[in-house]
N, C-alpha and C positions, 0 to 999 in steps of 0.2 A: 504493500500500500504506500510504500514511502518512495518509490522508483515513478521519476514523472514522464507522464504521458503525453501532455499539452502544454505548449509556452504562446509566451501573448507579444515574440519579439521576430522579426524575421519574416523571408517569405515562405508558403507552403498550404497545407490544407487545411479547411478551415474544420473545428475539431463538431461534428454532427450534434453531438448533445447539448452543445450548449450556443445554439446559432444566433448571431446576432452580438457575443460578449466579447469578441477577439481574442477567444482561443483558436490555434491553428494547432493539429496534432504534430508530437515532438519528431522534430525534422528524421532522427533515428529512424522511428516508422517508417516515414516513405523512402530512407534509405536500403532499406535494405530486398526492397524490391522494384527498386527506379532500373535492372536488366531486364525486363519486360517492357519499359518501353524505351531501352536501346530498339529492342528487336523491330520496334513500326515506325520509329523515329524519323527514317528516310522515305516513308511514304507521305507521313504528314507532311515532312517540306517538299517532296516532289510535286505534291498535290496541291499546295498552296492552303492547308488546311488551318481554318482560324480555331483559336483555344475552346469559341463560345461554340463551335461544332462537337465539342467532345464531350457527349451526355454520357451520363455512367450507361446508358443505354449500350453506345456504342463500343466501351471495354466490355460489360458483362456478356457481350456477343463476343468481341476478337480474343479475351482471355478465358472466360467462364463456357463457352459456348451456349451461351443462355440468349434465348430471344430469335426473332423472326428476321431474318434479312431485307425483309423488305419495310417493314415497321423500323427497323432502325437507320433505313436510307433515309425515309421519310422524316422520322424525328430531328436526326441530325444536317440534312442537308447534302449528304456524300454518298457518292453512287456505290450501287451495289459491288460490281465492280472493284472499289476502289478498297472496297470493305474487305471483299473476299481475298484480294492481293494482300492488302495487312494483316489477316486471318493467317495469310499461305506463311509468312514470315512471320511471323511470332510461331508459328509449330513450327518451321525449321529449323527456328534457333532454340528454341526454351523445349526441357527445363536448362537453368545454365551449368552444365556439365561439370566443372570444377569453381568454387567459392574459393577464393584466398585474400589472406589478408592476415594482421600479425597475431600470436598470441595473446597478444592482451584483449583482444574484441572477443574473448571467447564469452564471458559475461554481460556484451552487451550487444554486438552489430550481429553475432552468430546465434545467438539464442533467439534475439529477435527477427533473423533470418526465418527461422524454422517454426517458432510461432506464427510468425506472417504467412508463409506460405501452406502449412498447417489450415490457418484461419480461413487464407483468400480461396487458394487454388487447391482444382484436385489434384489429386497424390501421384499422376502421371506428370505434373510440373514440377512434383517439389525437388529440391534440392540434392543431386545426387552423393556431393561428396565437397568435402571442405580438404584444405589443405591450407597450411599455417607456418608463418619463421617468424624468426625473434626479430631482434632489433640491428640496426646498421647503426653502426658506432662510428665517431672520428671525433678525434683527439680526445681518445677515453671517454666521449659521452654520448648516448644516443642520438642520432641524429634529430633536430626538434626544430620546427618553425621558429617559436620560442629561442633559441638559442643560435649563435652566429657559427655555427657547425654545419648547417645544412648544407647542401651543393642543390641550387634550385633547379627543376628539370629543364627550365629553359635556356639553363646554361649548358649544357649536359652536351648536343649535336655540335656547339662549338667551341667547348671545352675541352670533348675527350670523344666527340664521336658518340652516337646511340648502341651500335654497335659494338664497340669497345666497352663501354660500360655496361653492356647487357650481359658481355663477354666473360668482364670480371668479376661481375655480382656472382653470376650463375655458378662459377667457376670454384671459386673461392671458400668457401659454408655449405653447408647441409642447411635446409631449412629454419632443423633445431637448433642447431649454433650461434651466435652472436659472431658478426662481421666489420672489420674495423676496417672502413676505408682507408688506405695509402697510398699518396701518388704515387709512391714510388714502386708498388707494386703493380699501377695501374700503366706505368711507364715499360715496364717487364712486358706485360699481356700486349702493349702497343708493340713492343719489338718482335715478340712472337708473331704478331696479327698481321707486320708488314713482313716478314720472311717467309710467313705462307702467302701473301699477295705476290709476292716477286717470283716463287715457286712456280706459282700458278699465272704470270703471264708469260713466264719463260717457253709455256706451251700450251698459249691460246692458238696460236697458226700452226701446229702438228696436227700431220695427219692420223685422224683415229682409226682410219680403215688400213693403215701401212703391215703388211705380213711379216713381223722381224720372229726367232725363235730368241727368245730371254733367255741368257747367263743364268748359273746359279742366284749371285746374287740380287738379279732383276726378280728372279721367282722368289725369291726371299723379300722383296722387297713386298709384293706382289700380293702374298701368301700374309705376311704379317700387317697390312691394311687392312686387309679385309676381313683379318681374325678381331680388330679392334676396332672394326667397325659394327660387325655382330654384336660385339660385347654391348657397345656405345646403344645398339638400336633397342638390347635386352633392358640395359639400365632406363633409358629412356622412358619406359613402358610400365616400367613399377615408378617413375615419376621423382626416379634421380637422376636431377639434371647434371649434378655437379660430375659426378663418374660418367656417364655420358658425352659433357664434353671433352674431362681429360682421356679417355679411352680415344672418341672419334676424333680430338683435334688436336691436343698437346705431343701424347705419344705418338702420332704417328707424321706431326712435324720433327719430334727426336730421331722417327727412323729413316725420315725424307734426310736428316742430316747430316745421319749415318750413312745413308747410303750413298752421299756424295763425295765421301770417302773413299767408301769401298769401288764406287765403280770410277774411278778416276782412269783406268786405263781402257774402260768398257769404249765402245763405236757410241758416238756422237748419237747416233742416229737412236738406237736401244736404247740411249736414257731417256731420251727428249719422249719416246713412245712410250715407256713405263709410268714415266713421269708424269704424263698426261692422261693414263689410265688412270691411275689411282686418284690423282688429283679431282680428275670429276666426279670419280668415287665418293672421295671427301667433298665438293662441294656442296651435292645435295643432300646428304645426312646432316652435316654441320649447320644448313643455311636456314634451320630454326633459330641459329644463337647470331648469326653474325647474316642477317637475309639480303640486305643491302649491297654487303659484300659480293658473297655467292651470287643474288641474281645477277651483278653486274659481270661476271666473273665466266657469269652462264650464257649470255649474251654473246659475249667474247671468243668465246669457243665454239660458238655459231650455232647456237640452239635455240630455236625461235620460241619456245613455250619456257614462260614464267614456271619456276622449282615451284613456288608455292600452291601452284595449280594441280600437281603431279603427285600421285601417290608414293608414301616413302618407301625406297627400293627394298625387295628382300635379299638379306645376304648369304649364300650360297657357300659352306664350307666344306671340301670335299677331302679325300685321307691325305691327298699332296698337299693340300692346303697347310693340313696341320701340321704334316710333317715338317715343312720349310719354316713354319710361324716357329715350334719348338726347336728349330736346328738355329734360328736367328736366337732366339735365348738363351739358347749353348752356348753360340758364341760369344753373346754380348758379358756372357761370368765369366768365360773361359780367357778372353781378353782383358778383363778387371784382374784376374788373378796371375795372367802373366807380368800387366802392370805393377804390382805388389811387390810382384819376386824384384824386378827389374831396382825398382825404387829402393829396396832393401837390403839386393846386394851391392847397389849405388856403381854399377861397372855394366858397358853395351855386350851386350853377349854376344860370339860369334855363329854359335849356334842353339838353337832350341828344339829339347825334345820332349815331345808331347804323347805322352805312353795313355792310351786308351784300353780301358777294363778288358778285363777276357769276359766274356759270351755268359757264361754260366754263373757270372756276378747280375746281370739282370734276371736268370732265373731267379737266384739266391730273393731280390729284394721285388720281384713280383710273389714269391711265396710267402714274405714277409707280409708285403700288404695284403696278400689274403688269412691270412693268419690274425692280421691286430690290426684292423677297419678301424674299431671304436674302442682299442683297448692298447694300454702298457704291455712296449714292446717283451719279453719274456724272452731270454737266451734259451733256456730249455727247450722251449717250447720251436725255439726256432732248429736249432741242434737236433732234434730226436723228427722232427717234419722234413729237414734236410736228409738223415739218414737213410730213410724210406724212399727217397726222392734219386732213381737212376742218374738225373744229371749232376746233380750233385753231391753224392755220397763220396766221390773220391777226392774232395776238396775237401774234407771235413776239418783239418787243422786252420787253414785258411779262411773258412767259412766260421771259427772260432774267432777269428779276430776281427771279422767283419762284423760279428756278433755285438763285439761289443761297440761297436762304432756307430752301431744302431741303438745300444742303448743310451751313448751320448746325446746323440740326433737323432730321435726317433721321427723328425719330418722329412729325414733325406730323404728315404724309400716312399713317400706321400706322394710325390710329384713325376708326373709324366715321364717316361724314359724316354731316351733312342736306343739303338741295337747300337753296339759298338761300330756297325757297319755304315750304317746310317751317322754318326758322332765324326767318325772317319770322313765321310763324302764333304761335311759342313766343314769341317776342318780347311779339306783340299780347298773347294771354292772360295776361299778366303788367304789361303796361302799366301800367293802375293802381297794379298792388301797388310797382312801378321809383319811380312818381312820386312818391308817397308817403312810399318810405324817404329817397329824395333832396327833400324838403323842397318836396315837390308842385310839380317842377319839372314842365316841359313834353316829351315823348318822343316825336322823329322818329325813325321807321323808315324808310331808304331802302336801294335794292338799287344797288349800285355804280354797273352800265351804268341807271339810268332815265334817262330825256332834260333832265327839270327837276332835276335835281341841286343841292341848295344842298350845297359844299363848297368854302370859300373857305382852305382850308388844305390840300385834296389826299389828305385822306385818306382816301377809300375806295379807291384803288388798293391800300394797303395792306390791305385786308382780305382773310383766308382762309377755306377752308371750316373752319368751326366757332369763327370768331377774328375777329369784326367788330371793325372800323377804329371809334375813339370821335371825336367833339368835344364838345369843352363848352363853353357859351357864357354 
């Protein structure tokens, strides 16, 4: 009884009970269902429609479906017609699919959301789903009208670009989290945002129809887009935006930047085509965060139909896919831990050799993970399941020490393998590019068990599936 419902200040509606005293119902009311008349909005000024034409006659027909069509052309003066076209849009827009707005309206804009619509409309309008984030902070304080912290939105397109700033928000926070604006994190997102524009006009004039067969690491390139773009179109759908973007647009300007690395000796011709594959890839996935961008982007590339027109693509992951996606993550640790060594033992090596698991160590740790799914790894229990196990019962001392390497790291054996054979191939296909960063040293590949083994220090015994044994010489 103490929560008001009517004020006597302002403009709005005037409150029914008490006609004539200038009460108008509290502006909150008719906020929280002023989306229903977005949805006719643009009839009424197509049509030239005056205020004094809109008898509750005519809502309780276009919203309630209450009332005769032709008694309310009459009443109100607007063709039948005109009625039925704003009838057709307001059911094509409403109900309004997602409500958002911050958590603190949960006691007053969202309860009275669902009241309202509750009261007004049937239960095929009401409200499907809310969705809610905290506050946006800068310089330690909420951002507040009230306070000279705010960045007004009409500075926003020529301060920092719409785009960019829709960029960083999304980017940056989960919903739940509290978000401290920083130019200088928003100057970051701008360097990123122009390194994929430069990407992307390097091959707007390639040809998309040219027949080239891709390198290794073009199908690596190729293969790990479109694994994060999947990922990016899954996150999307459960209505995280934030993983969504860094999936579909940060990571895989990391691997656009890697990859200009690695294909540095590649044909001119094979990058500029890859390049422009994936690139369009990314444009229309991403072109919900940055639309501006992309559709200009889209234009450009000679595609006569607006992204936003266009349903969002499905992405299509098939066994080559994943296997190039998980061989570019082999290498990208496999290269961090050469860097390691390198930095450690502070001298360029003249050669490196890179000793890959024997065969029957991915048995070992696919038996594992059928073994302890949901449960502490158990040497026992690993030991006496190995025993029984033909391919590996003649490892069994070996298979003791791996034992316990699992019970260190009981996540190692969690994570995807490759077959040594497969570990090997990713290896080669990068060879050059190894030797080069390491000061065009020399790069042996060997598989643990091969018979000429050069390992004068023993260490390929230590190497795991997806974690070769190093030497440096």
């Amino acid at each position: 009884d103490k929560r008001p419902c009517v004020r006597r200040r302002g403009l709005g509606t005037e409150f029914p009970f008490t006609k004539g005293e200038g009460w108008i119902i509290e502006s909150l009311s008719d906020s929280v269902i002023y989306m229903s008349f977005y949805t006719i909005v643009r009839q009424m000024r197509q049509n030239n429609i005056e205020p004094s034409q809109l008898k509750p006659e005519f809502f309780d027909y276009v919203f309630l479906n209450e009332g005769d069509i032709r008694e309310v052309s009459k009443i109100t003066s607007i063709s039948e017609d005109i009625i039925e076209k704003t009838k057709a849009e307001f059911e094509y827009w409403y109900p309004n699919d997602l409500r958002h707005t911050a958590i603190q309206h949960i006691s007053n804009h969202l309860s009275f959301a669902i009241f309202h619509h509750a009261a007004i409309f049937p239960e095929k309008y009401w409200l499907p789903a809310f969705s809610l984030n905290d506050t946006l902070n800068r310089f330690g304080e909420a951002m507040s009208k009230s306070k000279p912290n705010v960045i007004q939105i009409a500075e926003v397109s020529g301060k920092f670009s719409v785009d960019l700033t829709r960029l960083h928000l999304a980017s940056n926070a989960t919903p739940e989290t509290i978000l401290e604006w920083k130019d200088t994190e928003v100057k970051f997102a701008q360097q990123r945002l122009k390194k994929f524009w430069e990407y992307a006009l390097s091959v707007v004039d390639v040809d998309r129809d040219v027949n080239i067969e891709y390198s290794f690491p073009s199908k690596v390139l190729l293969s790990s887009v479109k694994t994060n773009l999947k990922k990016a179109l899954e996150e999307i759908e459960k209505f995280n935006a934030r993983d969504y973007i860094l999936d579909g647009y940060y990571a895989n300007i990391r691997i656009l930047d890697e990859y200009q690395k690695l294909a540095v000796n590649l044909p001119e011709e094979e990058k500029m085509a890859v390049l422009r594959e994936v690139i369009e890839m990314i444009v229309v996935i991403i072109a919900p965060v940055i639309p501006h961008i992309c559709e200009e982007l889209n234009e450009r590339m000679g595609n006569k139909d607006y992204i936003s027109l266009k349903r969002m693509p499905k992405i299509k992951i098939d066994k080559e896919d994943t296997l190039y996606a998980l061989q570019a993550k082999f290498m990208t640790n496999l290269l961090e831990d050469i860097n390691q060594i390198v930095k450690l033992v502070k001298t360029k090596p003249n050669k490196i050799y890179i000793y890959i698991n024997a065969e029957w160590k991915n048995d070992l740790y696919d038996l594992a993970t059928d073994l302890f799914k949901d449960e502490a790894v158990q040497i026992g229990r690993i030991m006496s399941s190995a025993k029984e196990n033909s391919k590996l019962n003649k490892y069994m001392k070996e298979i003791a020490n791996d034992a316990k390497q699992m019970l260190k790291d009981p996540t190692i054996f969690r994570i995807k393998m490759l077959a040594p054979e497969d570990q090997k191939k990713a290896i080669q296909g990068y060879e050059e590019y190894i030797s080069k960063r390491f000061n065009n040293t020399e790069i042996i590949i060997q598989i643990a068990d091969d018979k000429e083994i050069h390992d004068p220090q023993s260490k390929a015994n230590k190497a795991r599936p997806m974690k070769p044994a190093l030497l440096l010489e």
